[in-house]
C-alpha positions in Angstrom: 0.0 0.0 0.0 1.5 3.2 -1.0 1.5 6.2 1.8 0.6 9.7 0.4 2.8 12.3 1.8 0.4 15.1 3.8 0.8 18.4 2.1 2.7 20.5 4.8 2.3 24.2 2.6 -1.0 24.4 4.2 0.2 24.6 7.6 3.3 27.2 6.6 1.1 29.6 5.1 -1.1 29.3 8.1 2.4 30.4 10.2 2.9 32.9 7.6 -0.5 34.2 8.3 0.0 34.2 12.2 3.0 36.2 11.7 1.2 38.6 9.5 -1.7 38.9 12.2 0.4 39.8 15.0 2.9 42.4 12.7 -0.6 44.2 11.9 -1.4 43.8 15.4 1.6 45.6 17.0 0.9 48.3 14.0 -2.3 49.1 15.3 -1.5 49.2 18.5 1.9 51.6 18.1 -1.0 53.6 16.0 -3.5 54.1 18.8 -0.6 55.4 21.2 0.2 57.7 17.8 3.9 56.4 18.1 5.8 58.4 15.6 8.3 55.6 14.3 12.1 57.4 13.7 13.9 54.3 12.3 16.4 57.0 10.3 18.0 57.3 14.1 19.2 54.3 14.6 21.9 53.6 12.0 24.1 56.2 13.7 24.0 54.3 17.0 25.6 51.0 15.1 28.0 53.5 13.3 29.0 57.1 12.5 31.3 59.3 10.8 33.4 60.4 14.4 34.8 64.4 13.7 38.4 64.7 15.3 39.3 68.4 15.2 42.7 69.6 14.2 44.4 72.3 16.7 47.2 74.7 16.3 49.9 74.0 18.7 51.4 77.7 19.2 51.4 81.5 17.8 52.3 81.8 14.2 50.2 81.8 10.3 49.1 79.8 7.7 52.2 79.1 5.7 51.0 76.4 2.7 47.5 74.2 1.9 47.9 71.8 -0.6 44.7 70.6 -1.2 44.8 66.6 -2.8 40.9 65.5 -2.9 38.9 65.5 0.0 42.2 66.0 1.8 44.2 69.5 2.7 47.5 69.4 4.3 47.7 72.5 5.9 51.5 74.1 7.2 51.6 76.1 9.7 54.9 78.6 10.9 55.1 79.5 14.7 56.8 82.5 15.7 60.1 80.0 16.9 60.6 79.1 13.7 58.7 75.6 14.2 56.6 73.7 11.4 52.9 72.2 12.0 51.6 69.9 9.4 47.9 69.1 9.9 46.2 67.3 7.4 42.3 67.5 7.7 39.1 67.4 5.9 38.8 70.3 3.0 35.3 70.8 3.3 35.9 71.8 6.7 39.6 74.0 6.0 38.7 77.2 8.1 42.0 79.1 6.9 43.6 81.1 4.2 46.8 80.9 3.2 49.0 84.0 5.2 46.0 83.7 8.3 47.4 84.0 11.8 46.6 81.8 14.2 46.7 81.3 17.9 47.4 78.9 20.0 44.5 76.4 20.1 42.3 77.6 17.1 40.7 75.1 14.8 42.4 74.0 11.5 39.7 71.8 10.3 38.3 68.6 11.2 39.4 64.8 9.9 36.5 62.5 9.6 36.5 58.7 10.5 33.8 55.7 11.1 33.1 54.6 14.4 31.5 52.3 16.5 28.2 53.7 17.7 27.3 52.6 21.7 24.9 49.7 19.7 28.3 48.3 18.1 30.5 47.9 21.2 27.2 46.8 23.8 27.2 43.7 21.6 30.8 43.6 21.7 30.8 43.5 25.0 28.2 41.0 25.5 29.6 38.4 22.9 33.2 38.7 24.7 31.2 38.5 28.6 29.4 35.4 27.1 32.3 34.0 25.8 34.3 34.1 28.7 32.3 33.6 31.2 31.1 30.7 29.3 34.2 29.0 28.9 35.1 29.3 32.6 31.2 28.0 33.8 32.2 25.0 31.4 35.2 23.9 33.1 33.5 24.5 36.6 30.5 22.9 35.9 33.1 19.9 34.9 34.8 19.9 37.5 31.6 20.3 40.0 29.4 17.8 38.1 32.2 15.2 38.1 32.5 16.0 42.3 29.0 15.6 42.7 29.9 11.7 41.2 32.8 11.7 43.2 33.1 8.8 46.2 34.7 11.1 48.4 32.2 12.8 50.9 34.0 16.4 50.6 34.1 16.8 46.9 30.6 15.2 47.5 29.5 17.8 49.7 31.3 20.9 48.6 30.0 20.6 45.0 26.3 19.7 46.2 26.6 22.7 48.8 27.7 25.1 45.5 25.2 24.0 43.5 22.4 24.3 45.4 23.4 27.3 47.1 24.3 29.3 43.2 21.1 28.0 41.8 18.7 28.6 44.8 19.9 32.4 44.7 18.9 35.1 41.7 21.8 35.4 39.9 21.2 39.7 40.3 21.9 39.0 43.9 25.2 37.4 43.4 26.5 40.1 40.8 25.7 42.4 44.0 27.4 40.6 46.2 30.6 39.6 44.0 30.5 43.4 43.0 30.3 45.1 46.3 31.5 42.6 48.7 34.3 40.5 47.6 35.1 42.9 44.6 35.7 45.4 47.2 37.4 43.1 49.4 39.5 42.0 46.6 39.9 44.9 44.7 38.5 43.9 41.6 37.2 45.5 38.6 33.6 45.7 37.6 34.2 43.2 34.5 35.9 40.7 36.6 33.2 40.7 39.2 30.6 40.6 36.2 32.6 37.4 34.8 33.3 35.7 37.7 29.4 35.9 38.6 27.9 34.6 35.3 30.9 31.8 35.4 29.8 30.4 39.0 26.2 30.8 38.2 26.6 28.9 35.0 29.0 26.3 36.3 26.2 25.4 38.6 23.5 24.3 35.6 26.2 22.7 33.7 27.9 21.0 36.6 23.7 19.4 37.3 23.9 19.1 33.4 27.3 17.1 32.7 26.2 14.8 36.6 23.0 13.8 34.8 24.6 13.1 31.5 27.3 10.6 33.2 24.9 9.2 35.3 22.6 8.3 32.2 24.9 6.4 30.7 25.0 2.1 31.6 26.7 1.1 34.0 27.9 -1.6 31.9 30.0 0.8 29.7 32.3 1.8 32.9 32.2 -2.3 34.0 33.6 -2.7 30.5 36.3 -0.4 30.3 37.5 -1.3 33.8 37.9 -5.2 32.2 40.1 -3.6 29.8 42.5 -2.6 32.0 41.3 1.0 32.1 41.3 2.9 35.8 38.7 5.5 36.7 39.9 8.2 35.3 40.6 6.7 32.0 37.4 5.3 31.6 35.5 8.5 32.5 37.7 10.1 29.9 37.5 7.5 27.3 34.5 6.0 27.5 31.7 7.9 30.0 32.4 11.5 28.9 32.5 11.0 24.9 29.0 9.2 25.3 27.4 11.6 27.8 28.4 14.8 25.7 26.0 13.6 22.5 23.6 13.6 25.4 24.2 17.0 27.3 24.6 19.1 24.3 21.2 20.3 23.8 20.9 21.2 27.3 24.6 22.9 27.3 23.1 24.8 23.9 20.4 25.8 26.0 22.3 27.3 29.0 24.7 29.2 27.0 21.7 30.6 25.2 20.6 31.6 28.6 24.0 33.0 29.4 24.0 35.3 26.5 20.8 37.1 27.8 22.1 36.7 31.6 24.6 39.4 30.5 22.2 42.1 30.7 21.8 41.6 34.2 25.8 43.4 34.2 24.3 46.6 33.8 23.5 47.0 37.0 27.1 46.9 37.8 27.8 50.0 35.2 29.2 47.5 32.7 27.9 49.1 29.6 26.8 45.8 27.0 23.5 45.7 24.8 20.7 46.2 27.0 22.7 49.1 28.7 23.7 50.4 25.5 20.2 50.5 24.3 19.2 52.5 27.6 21.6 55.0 26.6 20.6 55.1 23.0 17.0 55.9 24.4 17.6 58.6 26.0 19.1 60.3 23.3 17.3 59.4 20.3 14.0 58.7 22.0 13.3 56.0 19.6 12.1 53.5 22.3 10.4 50.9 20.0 13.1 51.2 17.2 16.3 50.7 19.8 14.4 48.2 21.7 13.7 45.9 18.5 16.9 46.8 17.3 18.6 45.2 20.5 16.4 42.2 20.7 17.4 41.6 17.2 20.9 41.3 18.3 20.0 39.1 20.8 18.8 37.0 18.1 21.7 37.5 15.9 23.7 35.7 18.7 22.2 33.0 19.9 20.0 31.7 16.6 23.8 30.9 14.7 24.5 29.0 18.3 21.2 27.2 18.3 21.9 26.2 14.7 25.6 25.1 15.1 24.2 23.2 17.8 22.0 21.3 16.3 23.7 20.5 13.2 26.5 19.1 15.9 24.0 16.9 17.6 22.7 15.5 14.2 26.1 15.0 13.3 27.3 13.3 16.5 23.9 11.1 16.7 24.7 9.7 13.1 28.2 8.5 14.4 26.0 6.0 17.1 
């Protein structure tokens, strides 16, 4: 008997048409609060044209411009005897050739790109989650394996860590890394930020990589001991590789987390996306546009990781 295929493009236009529904919805509603939308003000928060203006070191006149496109080099004599080349924009050449000038008085102006406070937020977040999730992996390795570990105090310790980072918010222990032991320690607001996201997210992994081990038979660990392999081998060699085809979607899942964890730095005047969009606001006033604008960054991160991740778990379950 031959098995018809269901058409599926009857359910994808009815997404399509969900999605459709609820853009029209949100236009309507930005429509009855007469929300003026200003998306021309938001390029110049991802990048601008940055004006760096040129200064006359001391007394003296305009002694040659030699003008090469957009560019002027501009000489200039001091009364010692002392030459100033400034080269700077043309358009913006405020002097004659023979002009005095004093000490301090605009040339011109030299114009460059630069990173608008949208640019280096995400910067910062992608190098906060990258760091701080690096260090929460090897904790929550090290944690997860204690909390398997026949010796009562790694036993312990680890369980007591665990429980005690994930039964507290993590804004309470960016406080208290922040203004206690920062302060005790002297450190700076970035390490504090790091070292709380690290311990918060060693905690998840370390419950994360102790369930994954412990999922595996223990018929696998019976068999590499009968090979001659000790503990440590065998975790090494034979546990962990199995365990990690089963903990990656939860480990993609927690970094995920992570990446949006990092706004919760702000409140520690480290300035990343969300804080960066804040101070966008209140500038542009373009509340909807900045705000969609970050949360498509947020996207921009974390749908390539969600992707890589599953294309790695497909890969690594075809190797079973």
């Amino acid at each position: 008997m031959i098995k018809h295929k269901k058409a599926q493009w009857p359910w994808h236009a009815l997404t399509a048409l969900v999605l459709v529904g609820l853009a029209i919805s949100l236009y309507l509603s930005t429509s009855m609060m007469a929300y003026e939308w200003r998306w021309n003000r938001v390029p110049q928060y991802f990048a601008y044209q940055a004006e760096e203006t040129q200064r006359a070191i001391d007394y003296g006149s305009v002694q040659e411009i030699v003008v090469s496109g957009g560019t002027a080099t501009v000489t200039l004599s001091s009364e010692s005897g002392d030459a100033q080349t400034l080269k700077v924009d043309t358009d913006s050449l405020q002097l004659s050739r023979g002009d005095d000038v004093a000490e301090g008085d605009a040339i011109g102006v030299t114009r460059h790109w630069a990173a608008g406070p949208l640019a280096w937020g995400l910067w910062t977040t992608l190098w906060l989650s990258v760091v701080s999730g690096a260090a929460g992996l090897l904790i929550g390795l090290v944690a997860g394996l204690c909390r398997l570990s026949s010796n009562p105090t790694l036993r312990d310790l680890s369980t007591v860590y665990v429980e005690l980072v994930r039964g507290t918010p993590l804004l309470v222990q960016i406080f208290i890394f922040y203004f206690f032991i920062g302060t005790v320690l002297n450190l700076s607001r970035e390490f504090a930020g790091v070292a709380a996201l690290a311990l918060f997210t060693g905690a998840y992994v370390a419950e994360i990589v102790r369930a994954g081990v412990q999922s595996i038979a223990k018929g696998q660990n019976e068999a590499a001991r009968s090979l001659g392999l000790n503990a440590s081998q065998s975790m090494r060699h034979v546990i962990l590789p199995q365990a990690f085809k089963r903990v990656l979607p939860p480990l993609a899942g927690q970094f995920i987390s992570l990446v949006k964890d990092t706004s919760l730095v702000s409140v520690i005047a480290i300035t990343e996306l969300t804080k960066s969009g804040r101070e966008a606001i209140t500038t542009s006033f373009s509340t909807f546009e900045i705000w969609f604008c970050v949360a498509g960054l947020y996207l921009l991160i974390n749908l390539p990781l969600s992707h890589l991740a599953s294309r790695l778990e497909r890969r690594l379950a075809q190797s079973d």
